[in-house]
C-alpha positions as CSV (number, residue, x, y, z in Angstrom):
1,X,25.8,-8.4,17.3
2,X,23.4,-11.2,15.5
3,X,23.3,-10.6,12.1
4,X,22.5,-14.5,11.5
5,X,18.6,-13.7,12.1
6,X,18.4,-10.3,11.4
7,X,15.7,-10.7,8.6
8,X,13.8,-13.7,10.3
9,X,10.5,-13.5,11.0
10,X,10.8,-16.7,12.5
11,X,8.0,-17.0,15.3
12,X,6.0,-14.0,14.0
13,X,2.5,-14.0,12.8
14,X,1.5,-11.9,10.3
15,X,-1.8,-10.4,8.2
16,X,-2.1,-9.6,4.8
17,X,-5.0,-7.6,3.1
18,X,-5.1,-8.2,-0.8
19,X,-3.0,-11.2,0.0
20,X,-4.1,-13.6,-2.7
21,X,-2.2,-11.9,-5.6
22,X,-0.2,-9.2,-6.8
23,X,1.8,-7.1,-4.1
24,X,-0.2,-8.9,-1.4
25,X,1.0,-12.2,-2.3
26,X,4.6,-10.9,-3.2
27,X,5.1,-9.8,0.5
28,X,3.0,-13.6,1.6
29,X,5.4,-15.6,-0.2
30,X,8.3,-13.9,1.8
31,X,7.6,-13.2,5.0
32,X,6.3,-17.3,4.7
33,X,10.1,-18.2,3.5
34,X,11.2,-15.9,6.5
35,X,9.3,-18.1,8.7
36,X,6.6,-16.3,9.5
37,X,2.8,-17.4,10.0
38,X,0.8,-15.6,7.4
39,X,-2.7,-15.2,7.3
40,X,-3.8,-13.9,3.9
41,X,-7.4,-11.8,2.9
42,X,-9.3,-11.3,0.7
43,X,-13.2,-11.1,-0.8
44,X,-12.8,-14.3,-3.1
45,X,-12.2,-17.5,-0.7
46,X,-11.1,-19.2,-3.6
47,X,-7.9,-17.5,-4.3
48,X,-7.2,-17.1,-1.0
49,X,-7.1,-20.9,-0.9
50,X,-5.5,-21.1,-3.9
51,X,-2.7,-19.4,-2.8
52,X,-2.1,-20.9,0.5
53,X,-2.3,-24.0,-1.0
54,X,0.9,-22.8,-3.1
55,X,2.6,-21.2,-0.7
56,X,2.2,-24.1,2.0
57,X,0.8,-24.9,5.5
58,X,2.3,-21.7,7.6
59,X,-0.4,-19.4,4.6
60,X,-3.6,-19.3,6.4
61,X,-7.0,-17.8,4.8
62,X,-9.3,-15.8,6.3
63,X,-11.6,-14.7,3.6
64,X,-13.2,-10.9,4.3
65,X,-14.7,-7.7,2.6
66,X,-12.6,-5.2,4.7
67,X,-14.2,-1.8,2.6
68,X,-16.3,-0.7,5.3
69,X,-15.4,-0.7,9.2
70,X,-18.0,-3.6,9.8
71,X,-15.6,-5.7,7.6
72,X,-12.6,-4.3,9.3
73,X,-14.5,-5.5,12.9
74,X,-15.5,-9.3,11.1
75,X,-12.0,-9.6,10.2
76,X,-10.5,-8.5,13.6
77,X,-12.8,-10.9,15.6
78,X,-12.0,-13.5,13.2
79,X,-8.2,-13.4,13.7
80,X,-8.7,-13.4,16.9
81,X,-10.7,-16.7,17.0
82,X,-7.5,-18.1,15.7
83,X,-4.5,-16.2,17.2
84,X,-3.6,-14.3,20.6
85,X,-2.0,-11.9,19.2
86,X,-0.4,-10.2,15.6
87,X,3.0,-9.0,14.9
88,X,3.0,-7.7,11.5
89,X,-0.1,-5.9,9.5
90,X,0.1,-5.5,6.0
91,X,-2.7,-2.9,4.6
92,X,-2.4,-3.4,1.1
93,X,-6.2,-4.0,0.1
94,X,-6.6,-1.1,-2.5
95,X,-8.3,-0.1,-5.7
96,X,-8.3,2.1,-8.3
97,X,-10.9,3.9,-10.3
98,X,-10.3,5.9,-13.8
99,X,-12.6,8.0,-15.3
100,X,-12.3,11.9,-17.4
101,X,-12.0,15.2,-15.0
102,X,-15.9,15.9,-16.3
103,X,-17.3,12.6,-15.4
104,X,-15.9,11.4,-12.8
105,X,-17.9,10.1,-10.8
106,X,-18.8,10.2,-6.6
107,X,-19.2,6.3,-6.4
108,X,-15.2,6.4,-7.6
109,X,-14.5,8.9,-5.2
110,X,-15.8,7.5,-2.0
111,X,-14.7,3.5,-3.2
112,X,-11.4,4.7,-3.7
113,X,-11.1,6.4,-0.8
114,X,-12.7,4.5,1.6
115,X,-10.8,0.6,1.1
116,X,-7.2,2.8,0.2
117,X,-7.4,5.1,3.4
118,X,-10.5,4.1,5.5
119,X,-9.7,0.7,5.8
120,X,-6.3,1.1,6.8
121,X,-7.1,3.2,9.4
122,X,-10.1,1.2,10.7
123,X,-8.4,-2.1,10.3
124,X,-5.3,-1.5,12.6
125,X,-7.4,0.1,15.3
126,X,-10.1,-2.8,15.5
127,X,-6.5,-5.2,15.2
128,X,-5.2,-2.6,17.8
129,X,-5.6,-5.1,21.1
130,X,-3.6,-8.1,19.2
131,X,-0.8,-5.9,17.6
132,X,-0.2,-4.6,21.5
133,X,-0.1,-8.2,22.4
134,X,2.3,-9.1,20.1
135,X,4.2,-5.6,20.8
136,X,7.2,-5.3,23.0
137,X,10.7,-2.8,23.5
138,X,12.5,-5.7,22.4
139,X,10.5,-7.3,19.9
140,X,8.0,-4.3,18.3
141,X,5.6,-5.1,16.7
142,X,4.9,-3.6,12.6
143,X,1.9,-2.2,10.5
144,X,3.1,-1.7,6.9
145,X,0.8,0.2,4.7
146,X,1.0,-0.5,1.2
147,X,0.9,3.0,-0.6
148,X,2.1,3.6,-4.5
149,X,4.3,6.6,-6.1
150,X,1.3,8.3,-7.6
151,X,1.6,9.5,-4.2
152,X,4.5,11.6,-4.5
153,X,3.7,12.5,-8.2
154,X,1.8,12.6,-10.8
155,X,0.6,10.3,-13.7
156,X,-0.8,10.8,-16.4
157,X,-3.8,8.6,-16.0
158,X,-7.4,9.9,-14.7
159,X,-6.9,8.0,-11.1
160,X,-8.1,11.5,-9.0
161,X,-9.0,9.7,-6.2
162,X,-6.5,6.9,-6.2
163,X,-4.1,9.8,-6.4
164,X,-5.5,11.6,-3.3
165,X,-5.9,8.6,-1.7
166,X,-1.9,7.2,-1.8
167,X,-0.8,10.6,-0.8
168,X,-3.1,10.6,1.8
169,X,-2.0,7.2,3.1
170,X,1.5,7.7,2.8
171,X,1.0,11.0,5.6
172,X,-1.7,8.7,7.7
173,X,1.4,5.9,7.9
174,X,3.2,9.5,9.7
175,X,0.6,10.5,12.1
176,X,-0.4,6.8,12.8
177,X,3.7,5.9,13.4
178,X,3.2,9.0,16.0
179,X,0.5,7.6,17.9
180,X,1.4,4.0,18.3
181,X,4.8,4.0,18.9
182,X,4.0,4.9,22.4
183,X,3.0,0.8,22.6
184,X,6.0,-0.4,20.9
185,X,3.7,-0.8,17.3
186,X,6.1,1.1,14.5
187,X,3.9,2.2,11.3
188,X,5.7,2.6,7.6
189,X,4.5,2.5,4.2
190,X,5.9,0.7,1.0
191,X,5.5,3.2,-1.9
192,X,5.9,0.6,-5.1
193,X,6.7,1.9,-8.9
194,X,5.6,-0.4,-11.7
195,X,4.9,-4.4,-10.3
196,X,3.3,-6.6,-12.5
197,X,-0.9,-7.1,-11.1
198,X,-4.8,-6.7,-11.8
199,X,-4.1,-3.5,-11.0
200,X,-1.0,-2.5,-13.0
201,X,-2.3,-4.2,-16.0
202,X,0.4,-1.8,-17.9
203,X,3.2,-3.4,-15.8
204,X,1.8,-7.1,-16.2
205,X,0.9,-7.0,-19.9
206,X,3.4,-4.8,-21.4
207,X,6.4,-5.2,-19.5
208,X,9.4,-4.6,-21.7
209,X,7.2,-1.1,-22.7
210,X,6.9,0.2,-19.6
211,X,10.6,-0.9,-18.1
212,X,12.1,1.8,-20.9
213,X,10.8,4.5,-18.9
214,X,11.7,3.6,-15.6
215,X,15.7,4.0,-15.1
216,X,16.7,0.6,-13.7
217,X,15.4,-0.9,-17.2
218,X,13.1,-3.4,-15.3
219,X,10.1,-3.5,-13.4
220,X,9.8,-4.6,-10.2
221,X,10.3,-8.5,-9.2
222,X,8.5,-10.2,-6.5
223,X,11.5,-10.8,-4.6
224,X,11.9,-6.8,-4.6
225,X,8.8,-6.0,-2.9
226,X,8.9,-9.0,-0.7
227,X,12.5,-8.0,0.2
228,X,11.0,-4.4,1.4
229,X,8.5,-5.7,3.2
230,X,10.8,-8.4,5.3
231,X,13.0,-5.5,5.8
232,X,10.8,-3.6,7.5
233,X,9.0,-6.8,8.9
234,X,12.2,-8.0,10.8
235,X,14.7,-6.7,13.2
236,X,16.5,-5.1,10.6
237,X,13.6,-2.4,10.1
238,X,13.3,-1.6,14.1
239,X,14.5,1.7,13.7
240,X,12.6,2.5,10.9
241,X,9.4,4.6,12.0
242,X,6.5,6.6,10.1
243,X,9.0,6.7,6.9
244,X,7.8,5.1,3.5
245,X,10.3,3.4,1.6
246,X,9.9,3.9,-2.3
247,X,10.6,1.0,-4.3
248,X,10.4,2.1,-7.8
249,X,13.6,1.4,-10.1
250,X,14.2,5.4,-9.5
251,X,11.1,6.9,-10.7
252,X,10.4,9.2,-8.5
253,X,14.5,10.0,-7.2
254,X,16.5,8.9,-10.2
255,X,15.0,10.5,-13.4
256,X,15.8,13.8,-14.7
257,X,13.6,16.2,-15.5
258,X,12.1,17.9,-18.5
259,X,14.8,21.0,-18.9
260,X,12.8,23.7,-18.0
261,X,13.9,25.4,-15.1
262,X,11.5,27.2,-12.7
């Protein structure tokens, strides 16, 4: 057995949505020091060059607005200007939207919805020709959605769509993982607890707060999601399929409850 290259993605080409910061960039800076090719993308072109410029020559931009399924199809043909075929998706590209039960209102819904579920969706099948490409018995190749506790509980935030959305994209990765595995493509999702981002301004801005409530004490590091992610990336994950892997401190497995029984 080779254990030496057992978390390389040495040779591998990889895309990241929402790969110019945050959880995007987390997973970017690994699989890049794994030895992957990374192409990152986002809306704004000049973070994406910003961050390929920090994380060095093998993090490619390909700057796109993947919330509709004409985006999905721009940013499909464009990789495949540029490569044969793709390895590893990453479908982290997400958003949230907060806003009282009474007011809420249909523009969060369907925004929400559509770049945190839609996309996903849309994106792997227009990316469905390369990933087959780049798919084999021996060498499979990996679609990772990026998903988020909220859906496997509750918070106590107004996110109702964001909500529905993670827990939909967490069963999705399930009945995607069912379909594609038949051409050697294996589908999981990442579930992350509190990471410091735009998006988890809580986890970013009040760190020390927030780590009391989660039981590790911490939030998480970039090197935690990027470790989950290469896991799952590399030969080590190959026989991991349609499960999402919570990274989370023990939030959602690790805390007891309230004391009341029922």
């Amino acid at each position: 057995m080779d254990f030496t290259s057992l978390f390389s993605l040495t040779g591998r080409t990889a895309l990241i949505t929402g790969g110019s910061r945050g959880i995007g960039k987390m997973i970017a800076a690994g699989f890049v020091a794994q030895g992957a090719k990374v192409y990152i993308s986002a809306r704004d072109a000049d973070a994406c060059a910003e961050t390929c410029a920090e994380l060095g020559a093998n993090c490619i931009a390909i700057p796109a607005d993947v919330s509709s399924v004409a985006g999905c199809e721009a940013l499909a043909a464009a990789f495949a200007h540029l490569e044969p075929k793709l390895d590893i998706l990453v479908n982290n590209a997400g958003v949230a939207w907060g806003a009282p039960f009474e007011t809420f209102p249909e523009a969060g819904w369907d925004k929400v919805m559509d770049l945190n579920v839609k996309t996903p969706f849309f994106l792997t099948q227009k990316l469905l020709p390369a990933l087959k490409a780049g798919a084999s018995a021996t060498q499979p190749a990996k679609v990772i959605n990026i998903g988020s506790i909220d859906g496997l509980q509750n918070n106590p935030w107004h996110t109702y769509s964001y909500h529905a959305s993670k827990a939909a994209i967490l069963h999705l990765t399930k009945r995607m993982a069912a379909e594609l595995v038949r051409d050697h493509i294996y589908v999981t999702a990442i579930a992350p607890g509190a990471f410091a981002s735009k998006m988890n301004r809580a986890a970013r801005d009040h760190a020390d707060e927030v780590a009391q409530k989660i039981p590790a004490k911490r939030i998480g590091s970039a090197e935690d999601m990027a470790g989950a992610a290469i896991y799952l990336a590399s030969r080590a994950g190959d026989y991991v399929i349609g499960e999402t892997l919570t990274v989370d401190g023990g939030i959602v497995n690790a805390q007891l409850g309230n004391g009341i029984d029922g």
